[in-house]
VOGU-3710 file (C-alpha; in Angstrom, 3 decimals, decimal comma):
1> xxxxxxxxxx> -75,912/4,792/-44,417  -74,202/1,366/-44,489  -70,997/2,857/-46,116  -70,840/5,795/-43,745  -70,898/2,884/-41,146  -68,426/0,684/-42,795  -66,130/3,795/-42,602  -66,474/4,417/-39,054  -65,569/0,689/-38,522  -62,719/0,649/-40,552
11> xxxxxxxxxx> -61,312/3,473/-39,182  -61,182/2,297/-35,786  -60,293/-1,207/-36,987  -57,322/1,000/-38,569  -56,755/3,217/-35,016  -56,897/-0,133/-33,173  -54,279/-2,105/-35,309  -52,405/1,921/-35,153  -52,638/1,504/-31,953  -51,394/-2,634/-31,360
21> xxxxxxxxxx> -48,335/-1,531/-33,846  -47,416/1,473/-31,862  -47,588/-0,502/-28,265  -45,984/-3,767/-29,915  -42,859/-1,229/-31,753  -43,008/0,477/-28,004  -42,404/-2,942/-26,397  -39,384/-3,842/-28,814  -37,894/-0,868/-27,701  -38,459/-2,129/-24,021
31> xxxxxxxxxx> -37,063/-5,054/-24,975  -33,906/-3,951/-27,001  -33,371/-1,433/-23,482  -33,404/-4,106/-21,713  -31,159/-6,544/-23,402  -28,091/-3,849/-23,942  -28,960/-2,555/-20,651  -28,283/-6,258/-19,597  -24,620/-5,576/-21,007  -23,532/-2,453/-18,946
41> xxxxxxxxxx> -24,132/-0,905/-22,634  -25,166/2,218/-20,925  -25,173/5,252/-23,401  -27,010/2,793/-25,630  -29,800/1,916/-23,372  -29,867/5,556/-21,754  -31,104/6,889/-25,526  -33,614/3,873/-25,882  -35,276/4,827/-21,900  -35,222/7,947/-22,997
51> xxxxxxxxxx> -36,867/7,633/-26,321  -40,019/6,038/-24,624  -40,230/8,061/-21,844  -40,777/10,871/-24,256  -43,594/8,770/-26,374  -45,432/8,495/-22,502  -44,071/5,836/-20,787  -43,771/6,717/-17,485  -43,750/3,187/-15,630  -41,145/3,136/-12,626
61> xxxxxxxxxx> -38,765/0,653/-14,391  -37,897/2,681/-17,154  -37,511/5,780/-15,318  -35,071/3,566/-12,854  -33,558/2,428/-15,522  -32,814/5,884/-16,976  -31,784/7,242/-13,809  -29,031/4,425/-13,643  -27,683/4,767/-17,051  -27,275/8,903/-16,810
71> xxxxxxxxxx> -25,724/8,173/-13,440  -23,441/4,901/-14,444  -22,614/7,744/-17,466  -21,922/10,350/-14,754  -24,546/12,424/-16,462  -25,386/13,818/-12,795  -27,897/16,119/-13,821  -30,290/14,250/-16,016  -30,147/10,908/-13,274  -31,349/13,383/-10,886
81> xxxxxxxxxx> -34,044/14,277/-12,704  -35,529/10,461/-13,848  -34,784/9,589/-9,988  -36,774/12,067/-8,528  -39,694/11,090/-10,769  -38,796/7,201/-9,611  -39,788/8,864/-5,952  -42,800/10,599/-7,105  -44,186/7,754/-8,926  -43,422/5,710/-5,606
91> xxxxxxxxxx> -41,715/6,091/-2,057  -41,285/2,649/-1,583  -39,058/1,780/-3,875  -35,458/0,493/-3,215  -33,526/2,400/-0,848  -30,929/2,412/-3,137  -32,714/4,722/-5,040  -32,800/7,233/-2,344  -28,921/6,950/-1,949  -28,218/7,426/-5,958
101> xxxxxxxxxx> -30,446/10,465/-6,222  -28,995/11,949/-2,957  -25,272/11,580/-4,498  -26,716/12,526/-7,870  -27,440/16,072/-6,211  -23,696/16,337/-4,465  -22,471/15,849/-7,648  -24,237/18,770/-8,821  -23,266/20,727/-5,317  -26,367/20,686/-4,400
111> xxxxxxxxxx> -25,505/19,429/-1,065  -28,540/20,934/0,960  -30,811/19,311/-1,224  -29,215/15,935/-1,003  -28,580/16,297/2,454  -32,707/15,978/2,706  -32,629/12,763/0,145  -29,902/11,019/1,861  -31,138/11,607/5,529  -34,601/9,752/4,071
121> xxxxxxxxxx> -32,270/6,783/2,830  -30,773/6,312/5,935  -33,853/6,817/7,751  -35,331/3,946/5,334  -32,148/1,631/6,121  -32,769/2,155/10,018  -29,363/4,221/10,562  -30,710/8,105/10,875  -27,116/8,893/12,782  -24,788/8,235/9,382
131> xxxxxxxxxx> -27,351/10,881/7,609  -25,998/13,573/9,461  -22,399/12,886/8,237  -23,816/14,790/4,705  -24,942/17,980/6,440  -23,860/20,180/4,531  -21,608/22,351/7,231  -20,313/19,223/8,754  -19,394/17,778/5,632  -17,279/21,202/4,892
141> xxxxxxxxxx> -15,996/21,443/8,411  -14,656/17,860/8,062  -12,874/18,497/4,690  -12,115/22,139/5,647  -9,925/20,069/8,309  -8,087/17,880/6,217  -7,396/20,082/3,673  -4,463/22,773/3,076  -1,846/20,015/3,270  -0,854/19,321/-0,147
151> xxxxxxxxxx> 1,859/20,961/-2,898  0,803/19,914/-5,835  2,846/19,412/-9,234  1,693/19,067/-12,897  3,462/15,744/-14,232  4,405/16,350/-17,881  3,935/12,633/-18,841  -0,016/13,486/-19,313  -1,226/12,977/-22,718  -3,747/14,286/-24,404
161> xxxxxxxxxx> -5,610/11,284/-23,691  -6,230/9,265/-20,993  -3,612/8,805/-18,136  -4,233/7,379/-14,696  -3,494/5,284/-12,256  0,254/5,322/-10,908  1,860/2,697/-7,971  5,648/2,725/-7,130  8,244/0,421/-8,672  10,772/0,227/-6,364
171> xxxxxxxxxx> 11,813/3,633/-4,836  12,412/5,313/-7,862  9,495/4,250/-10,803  5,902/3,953/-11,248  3,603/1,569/-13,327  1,101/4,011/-14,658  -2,187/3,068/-17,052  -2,335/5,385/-20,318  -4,484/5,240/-23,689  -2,292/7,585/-25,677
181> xxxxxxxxxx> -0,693/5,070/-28,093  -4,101/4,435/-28,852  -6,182/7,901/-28,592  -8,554/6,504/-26,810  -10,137/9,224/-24,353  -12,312/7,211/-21,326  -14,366/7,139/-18,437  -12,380/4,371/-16,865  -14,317/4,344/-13,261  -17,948/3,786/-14,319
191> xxxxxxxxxx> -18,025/0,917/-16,631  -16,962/-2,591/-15,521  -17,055/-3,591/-19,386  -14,910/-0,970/-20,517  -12,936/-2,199/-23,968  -10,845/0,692/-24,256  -7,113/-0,026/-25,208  -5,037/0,755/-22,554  -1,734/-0,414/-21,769  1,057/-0,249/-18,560
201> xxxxxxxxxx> 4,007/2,027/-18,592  6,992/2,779/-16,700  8,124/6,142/-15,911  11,170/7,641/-13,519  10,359/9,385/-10,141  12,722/12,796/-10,445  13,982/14,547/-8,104  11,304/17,478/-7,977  8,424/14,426/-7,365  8,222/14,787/-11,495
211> xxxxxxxxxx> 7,504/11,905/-14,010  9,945/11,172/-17,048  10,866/8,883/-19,321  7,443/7,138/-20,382  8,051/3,383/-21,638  5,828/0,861/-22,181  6,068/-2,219/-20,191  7,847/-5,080/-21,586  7,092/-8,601/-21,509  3,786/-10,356/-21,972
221> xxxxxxxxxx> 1,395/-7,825/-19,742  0,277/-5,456/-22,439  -2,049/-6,929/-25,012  -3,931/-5,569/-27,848  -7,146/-5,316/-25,343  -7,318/-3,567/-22,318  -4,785/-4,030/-19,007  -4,489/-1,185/-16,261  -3,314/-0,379/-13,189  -0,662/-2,613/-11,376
231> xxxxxxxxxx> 0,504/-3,628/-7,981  4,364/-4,547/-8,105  6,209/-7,024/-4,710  8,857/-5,044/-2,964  11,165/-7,275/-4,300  9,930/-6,638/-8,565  9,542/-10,355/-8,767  5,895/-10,153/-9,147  3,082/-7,545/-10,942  -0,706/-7,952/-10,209
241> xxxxxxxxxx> -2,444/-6,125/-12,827  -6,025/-5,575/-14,227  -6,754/-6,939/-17,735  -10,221/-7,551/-19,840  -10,975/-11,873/-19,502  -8,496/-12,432/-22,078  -7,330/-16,043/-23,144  -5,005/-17,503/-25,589  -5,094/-14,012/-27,993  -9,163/-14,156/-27,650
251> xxxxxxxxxx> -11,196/-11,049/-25,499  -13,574/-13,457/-23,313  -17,464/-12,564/-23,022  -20,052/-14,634/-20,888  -23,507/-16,103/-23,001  -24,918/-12,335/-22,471  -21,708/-11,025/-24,932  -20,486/-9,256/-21,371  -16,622/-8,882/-20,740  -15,163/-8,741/-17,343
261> xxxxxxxxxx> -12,531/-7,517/-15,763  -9,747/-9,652/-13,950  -7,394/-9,507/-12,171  -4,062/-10,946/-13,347  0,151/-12,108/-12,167  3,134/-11,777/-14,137  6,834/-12,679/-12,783  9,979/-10,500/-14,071  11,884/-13,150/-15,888  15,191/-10,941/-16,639
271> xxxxxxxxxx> 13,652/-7,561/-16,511  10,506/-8,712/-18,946  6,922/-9,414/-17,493  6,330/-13,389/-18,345  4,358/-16,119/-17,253  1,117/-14,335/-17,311  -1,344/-16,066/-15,048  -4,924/-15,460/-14,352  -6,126/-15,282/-10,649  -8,010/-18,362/-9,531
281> xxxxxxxxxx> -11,450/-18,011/-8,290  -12,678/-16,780/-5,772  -10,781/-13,591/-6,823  -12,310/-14,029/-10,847  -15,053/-15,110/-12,307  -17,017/-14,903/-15,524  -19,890/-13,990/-13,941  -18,295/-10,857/-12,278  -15,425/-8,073/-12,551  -12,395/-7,808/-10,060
291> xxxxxxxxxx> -9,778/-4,989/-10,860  -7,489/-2,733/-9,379  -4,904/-4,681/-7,162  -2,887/-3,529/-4,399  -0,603/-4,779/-1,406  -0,142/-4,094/2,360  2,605/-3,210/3,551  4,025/-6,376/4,448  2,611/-7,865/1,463  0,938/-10,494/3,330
301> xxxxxxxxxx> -2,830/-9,374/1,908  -3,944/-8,199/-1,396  -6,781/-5,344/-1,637  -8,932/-5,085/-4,967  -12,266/-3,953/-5,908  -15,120/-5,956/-7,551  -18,839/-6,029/-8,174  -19,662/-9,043/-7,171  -23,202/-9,942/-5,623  -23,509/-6,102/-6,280
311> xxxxxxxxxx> -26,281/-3,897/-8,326  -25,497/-2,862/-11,826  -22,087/-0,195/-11,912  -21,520/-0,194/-7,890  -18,483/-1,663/-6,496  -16,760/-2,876/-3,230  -13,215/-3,320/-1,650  -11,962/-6,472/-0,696  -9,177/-8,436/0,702  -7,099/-11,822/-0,047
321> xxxxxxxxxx> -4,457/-13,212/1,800  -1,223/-13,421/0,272  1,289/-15,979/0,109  5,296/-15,470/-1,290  5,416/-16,532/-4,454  2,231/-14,751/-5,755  -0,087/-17,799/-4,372  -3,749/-16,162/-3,348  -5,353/-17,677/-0,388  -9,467/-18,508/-1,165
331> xxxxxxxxxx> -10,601/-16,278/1,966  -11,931/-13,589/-0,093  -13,315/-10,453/3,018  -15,870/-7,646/1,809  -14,635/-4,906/3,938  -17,090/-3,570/6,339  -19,799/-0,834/6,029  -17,240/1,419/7,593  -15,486/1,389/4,082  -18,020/0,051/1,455
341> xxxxxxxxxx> -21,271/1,809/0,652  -24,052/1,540/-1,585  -22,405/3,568/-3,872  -18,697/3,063/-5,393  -15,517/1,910/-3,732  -12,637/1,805/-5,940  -8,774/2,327/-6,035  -7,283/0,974/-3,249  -4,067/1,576/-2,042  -2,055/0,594/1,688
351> xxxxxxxxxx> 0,673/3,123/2,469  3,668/1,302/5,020  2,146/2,850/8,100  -1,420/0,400/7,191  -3,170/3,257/6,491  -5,670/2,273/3,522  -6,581/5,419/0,975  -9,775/4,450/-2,013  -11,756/6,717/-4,172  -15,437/6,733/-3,264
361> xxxxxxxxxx> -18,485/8,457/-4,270  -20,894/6,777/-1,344  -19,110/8,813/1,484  -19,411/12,405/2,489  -17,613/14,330/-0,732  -17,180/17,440/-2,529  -18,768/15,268/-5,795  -17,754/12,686/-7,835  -15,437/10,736/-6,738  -13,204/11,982/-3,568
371> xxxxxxxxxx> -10,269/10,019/-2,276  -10,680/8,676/1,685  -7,933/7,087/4,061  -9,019/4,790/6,644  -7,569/2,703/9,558  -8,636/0,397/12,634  -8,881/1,113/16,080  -7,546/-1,495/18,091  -11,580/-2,892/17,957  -11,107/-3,646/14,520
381> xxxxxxxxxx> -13,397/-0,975/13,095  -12,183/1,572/9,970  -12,587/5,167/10,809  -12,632/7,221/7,929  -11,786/10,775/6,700  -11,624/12,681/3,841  -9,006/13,773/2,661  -9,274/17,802/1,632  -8,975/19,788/-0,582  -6,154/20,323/-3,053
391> xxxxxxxxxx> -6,527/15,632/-3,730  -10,505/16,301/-3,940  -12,404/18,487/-6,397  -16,163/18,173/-7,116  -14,626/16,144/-10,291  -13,485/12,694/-9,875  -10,517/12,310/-8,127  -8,957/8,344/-7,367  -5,920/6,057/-7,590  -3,866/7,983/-4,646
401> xxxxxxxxxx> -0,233/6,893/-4,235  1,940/7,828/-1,141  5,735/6,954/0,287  7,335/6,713/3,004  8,682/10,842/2,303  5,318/11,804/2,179  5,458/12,462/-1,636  3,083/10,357/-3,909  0,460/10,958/-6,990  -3,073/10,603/-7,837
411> xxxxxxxxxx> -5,458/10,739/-10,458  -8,412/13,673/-11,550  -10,212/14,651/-14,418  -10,215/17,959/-13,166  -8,926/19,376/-16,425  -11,856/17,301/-18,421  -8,968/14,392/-18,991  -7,794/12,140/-16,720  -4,249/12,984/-15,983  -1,335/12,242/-13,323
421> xxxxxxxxxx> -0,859/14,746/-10,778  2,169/14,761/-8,179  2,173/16,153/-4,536  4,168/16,417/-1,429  1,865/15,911/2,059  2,823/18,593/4,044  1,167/17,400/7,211  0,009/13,750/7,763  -3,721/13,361/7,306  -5,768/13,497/11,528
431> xxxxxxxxxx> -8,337/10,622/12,413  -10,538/11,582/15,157  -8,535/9,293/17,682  -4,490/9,317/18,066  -3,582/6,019/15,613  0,323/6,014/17,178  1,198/2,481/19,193  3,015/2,993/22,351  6,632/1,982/23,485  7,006/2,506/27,221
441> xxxxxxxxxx> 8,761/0,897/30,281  11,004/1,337/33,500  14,844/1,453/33,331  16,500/0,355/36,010  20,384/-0,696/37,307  21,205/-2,938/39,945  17,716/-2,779/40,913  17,537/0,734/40,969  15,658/2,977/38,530  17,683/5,090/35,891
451> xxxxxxxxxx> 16,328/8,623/36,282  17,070/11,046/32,936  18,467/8,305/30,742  17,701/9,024/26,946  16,132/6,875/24,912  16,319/7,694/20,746  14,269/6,140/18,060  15,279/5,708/15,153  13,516/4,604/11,515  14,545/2,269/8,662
461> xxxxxxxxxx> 16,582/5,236/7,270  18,393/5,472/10,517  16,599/9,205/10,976  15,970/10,147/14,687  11,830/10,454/14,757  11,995/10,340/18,245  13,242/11,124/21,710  11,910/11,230/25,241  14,152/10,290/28,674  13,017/8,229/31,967
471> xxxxxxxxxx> 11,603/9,949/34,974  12,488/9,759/38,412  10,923/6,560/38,370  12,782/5,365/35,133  9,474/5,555/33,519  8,801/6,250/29,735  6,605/6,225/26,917  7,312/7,081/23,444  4,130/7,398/20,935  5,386/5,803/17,233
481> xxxxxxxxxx> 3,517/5,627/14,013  2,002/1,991/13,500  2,913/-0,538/11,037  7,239/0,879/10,587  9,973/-0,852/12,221  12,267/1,073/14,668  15,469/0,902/16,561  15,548/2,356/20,069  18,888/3,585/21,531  19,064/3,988/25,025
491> xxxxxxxxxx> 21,985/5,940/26,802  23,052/7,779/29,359  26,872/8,542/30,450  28,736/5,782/32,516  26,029/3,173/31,473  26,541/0,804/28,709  24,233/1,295/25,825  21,740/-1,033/24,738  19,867/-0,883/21,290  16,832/-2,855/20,678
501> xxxxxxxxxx> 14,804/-3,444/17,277  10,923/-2,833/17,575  8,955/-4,388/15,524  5,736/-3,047/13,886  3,321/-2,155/16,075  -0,775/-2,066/14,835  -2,571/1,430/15,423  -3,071/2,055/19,166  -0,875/-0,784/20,102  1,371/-0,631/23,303
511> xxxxxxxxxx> 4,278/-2,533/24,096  6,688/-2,490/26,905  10,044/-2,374/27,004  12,159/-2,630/30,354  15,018/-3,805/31,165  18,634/-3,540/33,089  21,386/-1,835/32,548  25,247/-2,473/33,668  28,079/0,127/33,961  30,120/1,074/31,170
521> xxxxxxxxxx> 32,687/-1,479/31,985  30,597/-4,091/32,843  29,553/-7,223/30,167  27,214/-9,618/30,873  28,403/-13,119/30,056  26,229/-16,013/30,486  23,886/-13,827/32,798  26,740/-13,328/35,233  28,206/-9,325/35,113  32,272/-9,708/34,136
531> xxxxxxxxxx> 34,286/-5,916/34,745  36,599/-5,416/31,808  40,008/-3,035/32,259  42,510/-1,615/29,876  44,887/-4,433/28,406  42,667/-7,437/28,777  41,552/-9,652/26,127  38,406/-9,149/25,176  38,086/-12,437/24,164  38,445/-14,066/26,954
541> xxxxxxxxxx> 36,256/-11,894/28,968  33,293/-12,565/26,567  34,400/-16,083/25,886  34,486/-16,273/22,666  35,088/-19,139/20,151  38,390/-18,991/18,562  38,525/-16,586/15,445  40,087/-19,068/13,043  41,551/-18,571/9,439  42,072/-21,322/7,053
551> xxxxxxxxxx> 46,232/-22,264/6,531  48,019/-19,066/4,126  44,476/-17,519/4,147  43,213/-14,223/5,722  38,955/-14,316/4,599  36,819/-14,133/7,437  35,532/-17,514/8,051  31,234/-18,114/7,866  31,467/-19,324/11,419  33,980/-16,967/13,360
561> xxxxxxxxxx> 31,369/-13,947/11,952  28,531/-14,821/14,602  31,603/-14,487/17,401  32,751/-10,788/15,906  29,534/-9,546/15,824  29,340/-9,863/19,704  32,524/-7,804/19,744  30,943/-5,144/17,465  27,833/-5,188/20,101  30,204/-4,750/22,972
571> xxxxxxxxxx> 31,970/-1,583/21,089  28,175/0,051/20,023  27,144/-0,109/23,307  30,087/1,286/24,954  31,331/4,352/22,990  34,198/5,359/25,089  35,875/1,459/24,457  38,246/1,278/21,521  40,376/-2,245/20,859  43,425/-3,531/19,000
581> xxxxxxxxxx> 42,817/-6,986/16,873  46,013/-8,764/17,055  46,728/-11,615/14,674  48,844/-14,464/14,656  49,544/-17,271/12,232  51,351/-20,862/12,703  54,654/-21,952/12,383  54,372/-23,140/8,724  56,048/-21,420/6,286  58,495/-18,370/6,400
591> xxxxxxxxxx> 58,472/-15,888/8,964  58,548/-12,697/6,427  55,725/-14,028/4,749  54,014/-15,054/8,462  54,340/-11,873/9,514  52,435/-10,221/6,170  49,459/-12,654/6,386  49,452/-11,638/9,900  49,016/-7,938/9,352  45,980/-9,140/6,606
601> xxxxxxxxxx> 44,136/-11,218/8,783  44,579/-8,341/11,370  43,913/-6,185/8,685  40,102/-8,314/7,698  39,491/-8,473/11,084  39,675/-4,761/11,523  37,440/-3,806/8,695  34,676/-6,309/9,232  34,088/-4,350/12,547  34,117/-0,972/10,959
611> xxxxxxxxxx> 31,522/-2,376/8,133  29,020/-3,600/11,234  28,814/0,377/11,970  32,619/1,124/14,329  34,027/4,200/13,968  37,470/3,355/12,146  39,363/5,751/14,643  38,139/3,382/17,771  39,501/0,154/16,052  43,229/-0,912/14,921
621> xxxxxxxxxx> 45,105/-3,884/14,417  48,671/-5,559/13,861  50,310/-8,806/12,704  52,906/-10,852/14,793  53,313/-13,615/12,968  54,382/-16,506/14,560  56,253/-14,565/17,128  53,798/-15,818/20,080  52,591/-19,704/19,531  50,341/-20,620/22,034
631> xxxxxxxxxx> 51,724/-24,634/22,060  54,773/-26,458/21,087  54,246/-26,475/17,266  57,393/-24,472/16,295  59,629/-24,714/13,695  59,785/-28,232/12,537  58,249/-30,019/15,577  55,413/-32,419/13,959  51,971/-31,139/14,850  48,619/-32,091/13,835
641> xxxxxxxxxx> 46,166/-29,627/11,643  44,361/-29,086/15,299  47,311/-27,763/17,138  48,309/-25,962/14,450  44,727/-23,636/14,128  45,261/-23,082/17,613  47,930/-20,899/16,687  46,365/-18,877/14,010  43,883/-16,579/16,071  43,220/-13,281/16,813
651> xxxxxx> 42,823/-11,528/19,783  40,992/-8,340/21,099  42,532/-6,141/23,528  40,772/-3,333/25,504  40,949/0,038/25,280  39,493/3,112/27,197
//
């Protein structure tokens, strides 16, 4: 009887210390989850969670946890299924939660189902409205009408591997990210310690919106670690670029063995990338990633994305000012709510009329990552679209690229890779108010208002974009795109001209424009009105300085340019007016040689005006020598260097 009951004891003793060994190997598994979950690690920590959630544990945390590494893994499917138990096990949890399992769902098209998850999260975060944005036939009925406005080409740069990422070197290259020298095949958007090798290349723009001629960057940029997508200055002085926290040939880590990304400048020293710097805080840290540079359009501000003060895998745009010279300002600005999300923000890029395009998953999409363009009302708040079909997929779709002819590229895994894909925008992409600024005014001559005068804008390419003429009134208004610099012609027969340069205006701006006018023969000189006739000297009328040339020379001098360009004015704003440039020289030297620097300083005169933009037919010249001195200083009389430049001159004499 005793032995039967020393059995039974041992054998729970034995279930019991089973049982401590199996809870204490369950906990180091916890722990172990934990630490590499810690370090972004994932695919790692994903197999751990799931390992004890199939031995039983079901405790919120881990299934949390599980649900983030699936969905920082874009396994859509299984993070849907560990966050919906996360909301059985408990309603109150993190919003956040809510918002994750909602775009967990969209990624799987299963938009009326997350339609229902994410209207709870906004319900929970005390904005219901924004939940209807994710109805399911709003959401199509705003992407149905964006979309149909893109040709799309296949670039035949793609690798095998991974290729992404694209931003314009001058007007006729890219900077583009790519793995293939290494085979490395990623999932560059959803880890912020990615390792992967990657490295910058060039490629030419052709003429069919193609990439060729693949070359790796040269210089100091690529490393043997990781560096991706760049940002280069108008000018290709000056490349901001992403790179792991590298240092002095060493891949930097913080105490938890975590790398970051950071965001880097290089200056083109002879056509090589050198003097690599690292951004200064507050744009890097060790404690967070910043990546993905890119510039406005007057390269005044510099957008990027980080994760900073952010949960585990979601990210944010920000800006920086910018100084010439590459200097960062320290006024780091989260964009608003209008732009960031709880979800992802990524992939900036500012086209030159300030519109801003970034991937996102955290806004109304077909799944995965869609590309978005935003811009401010005159308020100051983003409105934001997406932008169709054709760009977006339900795969992930990011780093979109567009110029000024409406051609650009952007990035997709569509085909399972990430590869470069081209396109020509059709039709520019709507917001739900009209973003042109407004030129406008009232015409008028000798107090009275100019009634059907026409008024022509042209753009940097000197392309009419625009036309309108003055009512009865001498009213107009012209409605431009923002952020591009124009020149605006006005005419009408028997009126002088007048052009003006318009600066760039924000989204929504207006700005007047009015003014008088004078007849065709009419300059205004000093703010008094002078008539000009056939035969008289320009130059007097618009009194000039003397257009001087230095003794037995015929070059243009630095200072008589500023008092030719007035003459070129006159001439542009009076197309009917034609002149003849004559030239003289001084008594010094022989007359047959005179009378040929003559005809060349005629001769310079002549074609500096038809380089400013004359019409070569409305514009001649001739040389006299020094066959009409305007003093005493002839032959052999003694004169000083004064009287003598009075002598060498040229005059402009009206034409009609």
């Amino acid at each position: 009887m005793m032995i039967r009951k020393l059995s039974i004891l041992y054998m729970l003793l034995f279930i019991c210390f089973a049982q401590i060994g199996k809870v204490e190997a369950q906990n180091k598994k916890l722990e172990k989850a934990n630490e590499v979950y810690g370090k972004f690690a994932f695919l790692e920590a994903g197999k751990l969670y799931q390992e004890l959630v199939d031995k039983g544990n079901t405790s919120i945390d881990v299934f949390t946890k599980l649900g983030n590494c699936y969905y920082f893994n874009a396994n859509y499917g299984e993070a849907a299924m560990a966050y919906s138990k996360v909301l059985d096990l408990n309603n109150n949890v993190d919003p956040v939660y809510y918002f994750r399992y909602a775009q967990s769902l969209n990624n799987l098209q299963k938009y009326e189902e997350s339609y229902g998850v994410i209207k709870k999260y906004y319900e929970k975060i005390g904005k219901i409205k924004e939940g209807e944005n994710w109805d399911e036939k709003k959401l199509m009925a705003a992407i149905q009408k964006q979309s149909g406005r893109y040709s799309l080409k296949n670039i035949d740069i793609n690798s095998p591997f991974s290729d992404f990422g694209t931003s314009f070197l001058g007007k006729d290259k890219v900077v583009y990210t790519s793995a293939k020298d290494t085979g490395v095949i990623i999932k560059r958007k959803h880890s912020w310690n990615d390792k992967s090798f990657l490295k910058l290349y060039t490629a030419d723009i052709t003429s069919d919106g193609g990439l060729t001629n693949p070359v790796k960057v040269k210089g100091d940029v690529n490393t043997r670690y990781h560096q991706s997508t760049a940002a280069v200055t108008k000018d290709g002085k000056y490349m901001f670029f992403t790179r792991n926290n590298y240092s002095d040939g060493k891949l930097g880590a913080d105490r938890n063995g975590t790398n970051f990304l950071k965001i880097y400048v290089a200056e083109n020293v002879n056509g090589e990338w050198k003097n690599v710097k690292e951004l200064p805080y507050p744009i890097n840290s060790d404690g967070f990633s910043s990546a993905h540079p890119a510039l406005s359009p007057d390269e005044s501000q510099l957008y990027f994305v980080s994760d900073r003060n952010n949960k585990f895998g979601n990210s944010d745009l920000y800006v920086v000012s910018l100084k010439k010279g590459g200097i960062i300002g320290n006024d780091v600005t989260k964009l608003p709510d209008e732009i960031n999300t709880p979800g992802r923000e990524t992939y900036p890029f500012m086209d030159e009329k300030g519109i801003l395009y970034f991937a996102s998953d955290g806004h109304p999409g077909l799944g995965g990552l869609d590309v978005f363009a935003a811009i401010k009302d005159l308020s100051g708040n983003y409105h934001v679209v997406n932008l169709g079909d054709g760009v977006n997929t339900t795969f992930d779709d990011f780093a979109y690229t567009i110029n000024s002819d409406m051609k650009g590229f952007f990035s997709s895994d569509r085909s399972g890779n990430d590869d470069i894909y081209g396109f020509v925008e059709n039709k520019p992409v709507t917001f739900d108010f009209d973003i042109r600024a407004l030129v406008y005014g009232t015409i008028s001559e000798s107090g009275k208002p100019v009634a059907d005068l026409t008024i022509e804008i042209f753009n940097s390419k000197n392309e009419v974009v625009a036309a309108s003429k003055t009512d009865a009134d001498g009213k107009y208004s012209i409605p431009l795109d923002p952020f591009l610099s124009y020149k605006a012609v006005y005419h009408k027969i028997g009126l002088a001209n007048r052009t003006i340069d318009v600066s760039p205006l924000k989204a929504l701006e207006k700005k007047e424009i009015s003014f008088e006018l004078v007849k065709e023969m009419e300059v205004v000189v000093n703010g008094n009105i002078v008539t000009i006739a056939p035969g008289e000297n320009l130059h007097e009328k618009l009194n000039l300085d003397p257009i001087y040339f230095d003794l037995n020379g015929y070059n243009i001098r630095t200072s008589s340019k500023k008092e030719l360009d007035k003459v070129v004015q006159v001439m542009k704003d009076r197309p009917i007016l034609t002149l003849k440039v004559n030239s003289y020289t001084d008594s010094r030297g022989r007359d047959d040689f005179n009378m040929k620097l003559s005809q060349n300083r005629a001769q310079a005169t002549v074609d500096y005006i038809i380089k400013a933009g004359i019409a070569p037919e409305r514009i001649k010249g001739e040389g006299f020598g020094e066959t009409r001195l305007l003093n005493h200083c002839s032959n052999g009389v003694p004169c000083s260097e004064k009287e003598h430049e009075v002598n060498r001159r040229s005059e402009f004499i009206v034409n009609f």
